[in-house]
Structure formats: C-alpha cells, structure tokens
ROKOLVEX-475172 format. One record per residue: residue number from 0; residue in one letter; x, y, z of N, C-alpha, C, O in turn. Coordinates in steps of 0.05 Angstrom, whole numbers, padded with zeros to 5 digits, always signed. Layout:
N
NUM/A/X/Y/Z/X/Y/Z/X/Y/Z/X/Y/Z
...
//
This chain:
156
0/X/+00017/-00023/+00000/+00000/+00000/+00000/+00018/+00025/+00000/+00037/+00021/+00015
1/X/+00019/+00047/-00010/+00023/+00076/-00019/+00027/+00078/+00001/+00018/+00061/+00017
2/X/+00047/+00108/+00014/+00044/+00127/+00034/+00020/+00140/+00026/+00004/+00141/+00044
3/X/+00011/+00151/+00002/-00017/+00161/+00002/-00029/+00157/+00022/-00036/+00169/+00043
4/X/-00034/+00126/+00006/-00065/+00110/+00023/-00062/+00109/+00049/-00076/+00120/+00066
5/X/-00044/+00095/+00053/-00037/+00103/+00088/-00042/+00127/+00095/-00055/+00130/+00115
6/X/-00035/+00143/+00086/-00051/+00171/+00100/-00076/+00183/+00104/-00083/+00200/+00120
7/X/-00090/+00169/+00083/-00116/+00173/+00079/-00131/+00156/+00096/-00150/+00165/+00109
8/X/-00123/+00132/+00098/-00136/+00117/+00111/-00132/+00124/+00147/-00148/+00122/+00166
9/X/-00105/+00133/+00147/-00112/+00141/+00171/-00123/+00166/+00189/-00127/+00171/+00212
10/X/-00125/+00177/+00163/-00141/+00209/+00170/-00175/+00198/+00179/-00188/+00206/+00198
11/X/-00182/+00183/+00162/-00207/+00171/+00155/-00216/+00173/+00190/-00228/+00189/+00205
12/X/-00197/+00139/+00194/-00197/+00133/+00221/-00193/+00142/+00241/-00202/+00130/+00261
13/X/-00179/+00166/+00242/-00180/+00182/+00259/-00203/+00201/+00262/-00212/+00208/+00284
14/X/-00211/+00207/+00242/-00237/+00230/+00244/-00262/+00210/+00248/-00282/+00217/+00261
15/X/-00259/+00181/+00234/-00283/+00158/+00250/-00277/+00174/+00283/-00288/+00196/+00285
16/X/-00266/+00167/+00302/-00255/+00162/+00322/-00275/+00186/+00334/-00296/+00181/+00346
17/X/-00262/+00216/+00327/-00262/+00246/+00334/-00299/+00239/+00337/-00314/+00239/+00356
18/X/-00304/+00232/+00299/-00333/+00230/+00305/-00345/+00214/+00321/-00368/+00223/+00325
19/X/-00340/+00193/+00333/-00349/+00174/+00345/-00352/+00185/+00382/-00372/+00180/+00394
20/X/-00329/+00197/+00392/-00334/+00210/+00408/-00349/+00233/+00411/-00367/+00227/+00428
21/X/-00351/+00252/+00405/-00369/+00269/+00391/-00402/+00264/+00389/-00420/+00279/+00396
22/X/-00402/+00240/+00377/-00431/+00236/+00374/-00444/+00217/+00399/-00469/+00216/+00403
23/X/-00426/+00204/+00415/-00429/+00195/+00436/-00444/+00219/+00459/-00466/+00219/+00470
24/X/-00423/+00234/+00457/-00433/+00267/+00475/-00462/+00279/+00466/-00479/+00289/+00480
25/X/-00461/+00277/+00436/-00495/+00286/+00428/-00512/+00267/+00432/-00535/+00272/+00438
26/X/-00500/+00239/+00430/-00534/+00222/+00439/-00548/+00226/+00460/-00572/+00231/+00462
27/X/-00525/+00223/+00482/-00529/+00223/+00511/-00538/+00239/+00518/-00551/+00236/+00538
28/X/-00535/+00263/+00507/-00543/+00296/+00519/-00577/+00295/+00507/-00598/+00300/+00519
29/X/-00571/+00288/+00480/-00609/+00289/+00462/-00621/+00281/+00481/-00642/+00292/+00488
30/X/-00608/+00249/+00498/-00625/+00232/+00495/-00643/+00240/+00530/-00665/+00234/+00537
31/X/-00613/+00258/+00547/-00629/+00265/+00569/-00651/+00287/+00573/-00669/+00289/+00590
32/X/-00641/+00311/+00543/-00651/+00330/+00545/-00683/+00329/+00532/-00701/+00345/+00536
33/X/-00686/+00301/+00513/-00719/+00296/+00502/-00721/+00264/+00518/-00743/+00254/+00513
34/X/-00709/+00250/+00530/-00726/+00235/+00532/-00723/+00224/+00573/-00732/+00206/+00587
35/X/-00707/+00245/+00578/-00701/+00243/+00605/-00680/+00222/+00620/-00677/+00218/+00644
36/X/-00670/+00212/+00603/-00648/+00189/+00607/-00623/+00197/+00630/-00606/+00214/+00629
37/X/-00630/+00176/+00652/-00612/+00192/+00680/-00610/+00218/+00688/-00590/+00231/+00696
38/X/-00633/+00225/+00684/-00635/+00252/+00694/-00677/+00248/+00710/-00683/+00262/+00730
39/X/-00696/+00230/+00700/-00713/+00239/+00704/-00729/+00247/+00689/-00733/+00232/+00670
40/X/-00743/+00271/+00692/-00758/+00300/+00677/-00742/+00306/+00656/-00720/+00316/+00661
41/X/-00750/+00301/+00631/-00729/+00320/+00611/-00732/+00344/+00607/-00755/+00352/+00609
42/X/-00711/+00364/+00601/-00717/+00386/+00594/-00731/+00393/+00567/-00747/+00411/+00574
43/X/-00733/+00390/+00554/-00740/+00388/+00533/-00761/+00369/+00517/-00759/+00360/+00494
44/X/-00777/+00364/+00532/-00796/+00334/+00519/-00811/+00348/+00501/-00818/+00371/+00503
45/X/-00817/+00327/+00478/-00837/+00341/+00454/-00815/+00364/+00436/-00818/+00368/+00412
46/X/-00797/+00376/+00450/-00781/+00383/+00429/-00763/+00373/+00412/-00743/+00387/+00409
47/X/-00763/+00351/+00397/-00746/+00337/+00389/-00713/+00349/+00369/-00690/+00341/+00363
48/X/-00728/+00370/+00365/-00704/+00387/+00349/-00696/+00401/+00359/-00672/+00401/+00360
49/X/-00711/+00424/+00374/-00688/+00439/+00396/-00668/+00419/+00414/-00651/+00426/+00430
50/X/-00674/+00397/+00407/-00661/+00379/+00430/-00638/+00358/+00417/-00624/+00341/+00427
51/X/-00641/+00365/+00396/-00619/+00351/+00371/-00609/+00377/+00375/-00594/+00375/+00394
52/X/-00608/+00392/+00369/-00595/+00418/+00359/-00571/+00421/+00382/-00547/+00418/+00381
53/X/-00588/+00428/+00399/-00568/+00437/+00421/-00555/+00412/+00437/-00538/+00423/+00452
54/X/-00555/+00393/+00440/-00537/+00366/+00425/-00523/+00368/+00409/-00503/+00360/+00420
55/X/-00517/+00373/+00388/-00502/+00372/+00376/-00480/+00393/+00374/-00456/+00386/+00371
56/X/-00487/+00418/+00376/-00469/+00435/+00379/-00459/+00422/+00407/-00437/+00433/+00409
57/X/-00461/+00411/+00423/-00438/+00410/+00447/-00426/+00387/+00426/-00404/+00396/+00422
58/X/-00427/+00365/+00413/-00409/+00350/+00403/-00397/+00367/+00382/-00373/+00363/+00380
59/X/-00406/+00386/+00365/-00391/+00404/+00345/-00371/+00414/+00360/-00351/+00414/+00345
60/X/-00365/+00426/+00393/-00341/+00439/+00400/-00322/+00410/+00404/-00297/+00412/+00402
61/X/-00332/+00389/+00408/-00319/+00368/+00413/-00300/+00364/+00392/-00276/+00368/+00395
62/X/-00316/+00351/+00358/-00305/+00347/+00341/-00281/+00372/+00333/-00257/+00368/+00327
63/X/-00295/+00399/+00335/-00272/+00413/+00322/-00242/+00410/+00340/-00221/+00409/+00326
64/X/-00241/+00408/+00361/-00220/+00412/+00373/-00205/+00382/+00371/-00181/+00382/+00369
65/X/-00219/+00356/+00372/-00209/+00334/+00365/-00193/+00332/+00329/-00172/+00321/+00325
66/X/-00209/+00345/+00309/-00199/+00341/+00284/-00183/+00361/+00280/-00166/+00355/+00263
67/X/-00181/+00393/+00292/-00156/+00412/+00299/-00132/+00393/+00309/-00112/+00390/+00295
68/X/-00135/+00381/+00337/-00110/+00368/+00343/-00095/+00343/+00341/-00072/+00338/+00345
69/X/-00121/+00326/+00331/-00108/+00297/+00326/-00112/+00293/+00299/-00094/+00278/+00289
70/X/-00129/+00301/+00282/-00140/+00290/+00258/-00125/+00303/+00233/-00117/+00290/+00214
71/X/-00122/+00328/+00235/-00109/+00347/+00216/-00094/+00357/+00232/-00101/+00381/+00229
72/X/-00075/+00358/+00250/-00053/+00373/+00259/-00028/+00385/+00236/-00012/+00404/+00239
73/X/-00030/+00368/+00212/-00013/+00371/+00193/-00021/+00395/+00173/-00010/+00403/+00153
74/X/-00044/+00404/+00185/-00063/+00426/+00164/-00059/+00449/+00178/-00068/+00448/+00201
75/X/-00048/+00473/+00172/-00053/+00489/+00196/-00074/+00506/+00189/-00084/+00504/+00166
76/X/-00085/+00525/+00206/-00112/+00537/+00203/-00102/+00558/+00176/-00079/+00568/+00178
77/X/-00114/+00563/+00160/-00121/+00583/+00138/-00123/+00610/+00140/-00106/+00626/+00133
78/X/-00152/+00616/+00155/-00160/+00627/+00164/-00161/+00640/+00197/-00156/+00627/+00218
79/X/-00168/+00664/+00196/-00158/+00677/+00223/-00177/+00667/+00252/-00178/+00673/+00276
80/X/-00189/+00652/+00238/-00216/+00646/+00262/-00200/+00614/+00266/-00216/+00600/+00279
81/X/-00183/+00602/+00263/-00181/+00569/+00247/-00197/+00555/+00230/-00194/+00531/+00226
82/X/-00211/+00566/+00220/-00230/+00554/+00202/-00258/+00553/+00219/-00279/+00549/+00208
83/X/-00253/+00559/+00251/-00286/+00555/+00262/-00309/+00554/+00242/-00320/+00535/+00231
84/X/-00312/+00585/+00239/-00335/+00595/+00219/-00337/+00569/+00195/-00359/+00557/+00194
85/X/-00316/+00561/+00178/-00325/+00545/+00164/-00339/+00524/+00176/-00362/+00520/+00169
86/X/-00321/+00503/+00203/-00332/+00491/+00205/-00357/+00492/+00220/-00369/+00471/+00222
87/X/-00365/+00514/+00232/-00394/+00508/+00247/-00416/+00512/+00219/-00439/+00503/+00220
88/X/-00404/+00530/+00192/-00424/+00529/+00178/-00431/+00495/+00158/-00451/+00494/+00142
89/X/-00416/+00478/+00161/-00408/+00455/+00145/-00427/+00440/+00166/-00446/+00427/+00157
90/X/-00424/+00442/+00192/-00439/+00424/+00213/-00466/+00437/+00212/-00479/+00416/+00215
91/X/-00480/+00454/+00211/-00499/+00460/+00209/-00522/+00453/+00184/-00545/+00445/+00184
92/X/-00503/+00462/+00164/-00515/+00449/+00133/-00514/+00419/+00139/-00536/+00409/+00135
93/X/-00496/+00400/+00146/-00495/+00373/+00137/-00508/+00362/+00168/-00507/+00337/+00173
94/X/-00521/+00385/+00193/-00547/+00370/+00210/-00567/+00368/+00195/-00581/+00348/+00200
95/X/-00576/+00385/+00171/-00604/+00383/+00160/-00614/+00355/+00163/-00633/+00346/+00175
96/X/-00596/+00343/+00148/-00597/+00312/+00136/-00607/+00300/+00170/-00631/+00304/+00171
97/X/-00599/+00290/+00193/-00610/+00278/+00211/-00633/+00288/+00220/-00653/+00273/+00224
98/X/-00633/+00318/+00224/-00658/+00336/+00225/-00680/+00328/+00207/-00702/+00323/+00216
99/X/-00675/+00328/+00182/-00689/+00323/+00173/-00705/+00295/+00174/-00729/+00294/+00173
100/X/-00687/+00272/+00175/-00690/+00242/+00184/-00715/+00246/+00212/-00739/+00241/+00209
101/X/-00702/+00255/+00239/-00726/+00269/+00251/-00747/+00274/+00254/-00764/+00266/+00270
102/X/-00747/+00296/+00228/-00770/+00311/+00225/-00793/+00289/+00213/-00817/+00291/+00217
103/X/-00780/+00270/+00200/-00803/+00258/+00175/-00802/+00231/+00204/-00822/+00220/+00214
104/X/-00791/+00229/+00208/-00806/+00198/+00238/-00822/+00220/+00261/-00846/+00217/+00258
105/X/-00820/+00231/+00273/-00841/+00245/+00285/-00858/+00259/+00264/-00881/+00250/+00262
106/X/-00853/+00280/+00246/-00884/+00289/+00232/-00904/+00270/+00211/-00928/+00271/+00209
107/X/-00883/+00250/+00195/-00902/+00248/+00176/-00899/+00217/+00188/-00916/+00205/+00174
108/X/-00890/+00203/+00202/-00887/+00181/+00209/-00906/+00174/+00230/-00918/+00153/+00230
109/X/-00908/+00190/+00248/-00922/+00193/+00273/-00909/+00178/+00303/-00919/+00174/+00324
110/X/-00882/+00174/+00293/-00863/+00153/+00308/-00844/+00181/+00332/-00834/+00202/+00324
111/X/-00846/+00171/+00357/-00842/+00189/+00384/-00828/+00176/+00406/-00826/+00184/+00430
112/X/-00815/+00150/+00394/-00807/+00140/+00420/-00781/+00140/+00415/-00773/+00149/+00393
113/X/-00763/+00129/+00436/-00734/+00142/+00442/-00725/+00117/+00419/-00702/+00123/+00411
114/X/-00729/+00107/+00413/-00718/+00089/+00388/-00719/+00097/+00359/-00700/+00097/+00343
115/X/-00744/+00103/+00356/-00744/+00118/+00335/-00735/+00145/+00332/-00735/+00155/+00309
116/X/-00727/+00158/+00348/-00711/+00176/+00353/-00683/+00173/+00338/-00673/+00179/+00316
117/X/-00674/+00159/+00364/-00643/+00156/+00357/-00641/+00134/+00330/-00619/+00137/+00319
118/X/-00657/+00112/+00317/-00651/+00105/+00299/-00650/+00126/+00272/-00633/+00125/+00255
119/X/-00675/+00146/+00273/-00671/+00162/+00256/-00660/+00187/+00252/-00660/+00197/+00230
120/X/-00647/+00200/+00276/-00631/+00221/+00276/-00600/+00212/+00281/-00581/+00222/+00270
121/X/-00599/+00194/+00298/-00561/+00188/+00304/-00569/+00151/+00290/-00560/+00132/+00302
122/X/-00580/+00149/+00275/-00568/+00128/+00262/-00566/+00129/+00232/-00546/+00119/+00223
123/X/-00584/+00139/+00216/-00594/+00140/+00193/-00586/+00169/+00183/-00569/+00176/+00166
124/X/-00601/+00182/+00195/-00586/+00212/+00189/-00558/+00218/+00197/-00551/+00237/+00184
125/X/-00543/+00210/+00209/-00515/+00210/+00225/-00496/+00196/+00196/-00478/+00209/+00186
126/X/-00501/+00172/+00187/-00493/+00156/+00159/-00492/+00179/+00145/-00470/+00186/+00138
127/X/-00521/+00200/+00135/-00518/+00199/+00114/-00498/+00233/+00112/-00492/+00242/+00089
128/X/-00491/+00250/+00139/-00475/+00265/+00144/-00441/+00257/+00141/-00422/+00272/+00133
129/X/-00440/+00241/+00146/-00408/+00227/+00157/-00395/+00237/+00139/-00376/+00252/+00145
130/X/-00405/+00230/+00100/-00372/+00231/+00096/-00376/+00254/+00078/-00357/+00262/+00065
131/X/-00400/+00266/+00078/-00400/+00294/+00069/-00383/+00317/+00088/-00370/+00334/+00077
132/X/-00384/+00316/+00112/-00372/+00328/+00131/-00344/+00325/+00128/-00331/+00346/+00127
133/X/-00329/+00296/+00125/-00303/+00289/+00128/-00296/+00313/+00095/-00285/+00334/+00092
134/X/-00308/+00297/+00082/-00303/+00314/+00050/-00290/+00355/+00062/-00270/+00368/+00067
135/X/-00320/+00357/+00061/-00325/+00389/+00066/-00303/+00407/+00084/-00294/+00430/+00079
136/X/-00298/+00387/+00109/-00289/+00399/+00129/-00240/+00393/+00110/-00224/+00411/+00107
137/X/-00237/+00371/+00104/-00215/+00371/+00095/-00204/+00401/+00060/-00183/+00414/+00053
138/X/-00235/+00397/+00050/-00227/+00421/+00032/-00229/+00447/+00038/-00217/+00463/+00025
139/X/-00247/+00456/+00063/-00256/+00482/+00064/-00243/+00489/+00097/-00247/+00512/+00105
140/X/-00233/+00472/+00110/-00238/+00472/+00141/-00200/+00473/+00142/-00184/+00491/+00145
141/X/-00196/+00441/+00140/-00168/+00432/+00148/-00144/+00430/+00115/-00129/+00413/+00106
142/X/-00151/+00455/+00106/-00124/+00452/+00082/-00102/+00455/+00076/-00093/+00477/+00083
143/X/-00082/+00436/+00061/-00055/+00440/+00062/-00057/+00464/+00052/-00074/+00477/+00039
144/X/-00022/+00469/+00068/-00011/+00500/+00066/-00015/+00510/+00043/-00021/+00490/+00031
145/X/-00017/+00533/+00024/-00015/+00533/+00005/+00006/+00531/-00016/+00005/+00525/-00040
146/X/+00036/+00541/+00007/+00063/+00541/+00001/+00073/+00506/-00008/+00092/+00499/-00022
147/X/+00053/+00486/+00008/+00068/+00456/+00012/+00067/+00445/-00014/+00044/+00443/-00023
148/X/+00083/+00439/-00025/+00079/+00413/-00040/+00058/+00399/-00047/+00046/+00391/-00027
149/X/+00044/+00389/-00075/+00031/+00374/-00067/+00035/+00341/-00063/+00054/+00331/-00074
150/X/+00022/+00330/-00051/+00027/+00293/-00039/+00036/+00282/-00067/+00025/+00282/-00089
151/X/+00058/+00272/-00060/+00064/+00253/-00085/+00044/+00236/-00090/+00030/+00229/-00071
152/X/+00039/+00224/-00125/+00023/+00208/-00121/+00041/+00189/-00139/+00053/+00196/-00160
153/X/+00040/+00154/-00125/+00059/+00128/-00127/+00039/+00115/-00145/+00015/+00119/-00146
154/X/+00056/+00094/-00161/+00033/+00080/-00184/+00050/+00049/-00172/+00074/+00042/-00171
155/X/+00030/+00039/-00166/+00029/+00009/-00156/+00042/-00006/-00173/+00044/-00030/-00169
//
C-alpha cells in the first residue's frame, strides 16, 4: 500500500474516532434533554429538534477541537478564526440531513419514542452526514498550506 493511502486511511480513522466521540456526547445529551435518560424529567420533551440541535453543537465543539489536534494537525488553520466559521457552517448544513431524518419519523411518520428517535436522527441521518462532513471539512476547514507541495502520487 502507498504512503498516500496510508494517510488517507488514517485520517479517515481518525476523524471515524473524533466523530465517534463526539456523537457519543450528542446522543447522551439528546437523549437526556428529550427523553429524560438519568436525569428523570427531561428538559425538553416534545421538542425533538431543539433537542438535537443543542446536542449537537456541544459535540460540534468536541469534534472541532479533536480534528484541529489529532485529525489534521498537519493542516494548519487558513483562516484567522481556524477555520471555526467554516466549520460550524459545514456542521450546520450537513445536520439538516439527521434533522431532517427526525423531522419525517415524528411528523409524517407519527413515530415518538426514544428508538425511533435515535434510529432516525443518530443512526440513519448521522450515515448519511459522515462523509460529506469528512469531505467538506478537509477542503474548506483543514487545508494544506498553500506554500506545501503537493502529496506525491505512487503508481502500484
């Protein structure tokens, strides 16, 4: 296998990882904030999307600072913000997709329970974000220098 691929593959795996933690932090938080999970009383019951939402942005500060320091450390920030702005606008566009998953099992589905929940917002909708995010966030978020070289590419 290439130094390429090896790199790719382990960027992959690493941002699996970043995301995997990350979305761990938004289930758990959705899942206390709409469905009361070790907490009781949820805050949020019947709101199913204010309660994805703000879930996720606590895993959005997660991921950025995981794929800033472990995932792309070799990228340095671009931009004067590090790319934040890009990336909270990349996480926002590519929640629609679970949001939307959501929206159609509670409105047009009539489905409200904590299963159908998390199967359709962090299972189905979460898939279909993954690698639009990885994409978006490596061209617009985490890009080589512009001064560097580009990656050799090896023919097998």
């Amino acid at each position: 296998m290439s130094d390429h691929w090896r790199r790719r593959i382990g960027e992959v795996a690493r941002f699996f990882v970043v995301a995997q933690a990350a979305t761990w932090v938004s289930f758990l938080l959705f899942n206390m904030l709409l469905h009361g999970w070790f907490v009781g009383d949820a805050l949020l019951r019947d709101r199913a999307i204010p309660a994805y939402v703000l879930a996720n942005m606590v895993g959005m500060v997660i991921s950025y600072h995981g794929a800033r320091g472990w995932v792309f450390p070799h990228r340095p920030p671009q931009q004067a913000d590090g790319g934040w702005t890009a990336y909270v606008i990349i996480n926002l566009a590519a929640m629609i997709l679970p949001v939307g998953c959501l929206y159609l099992s509670r409105n047009v589905l009539g489905l409200d329970s904590a299963l159908a929940d998390n199967l359709s917002a962090n299972g189905v909708g979460l898939i279909l974000a993954f690698g639009a995010r990885f994409l978006l966030f490596k061209r617009f978020v985490f890009r080589r220098p512009l001064e560097s070289a580009p990656e050799p590419v090896t023919t097998p």
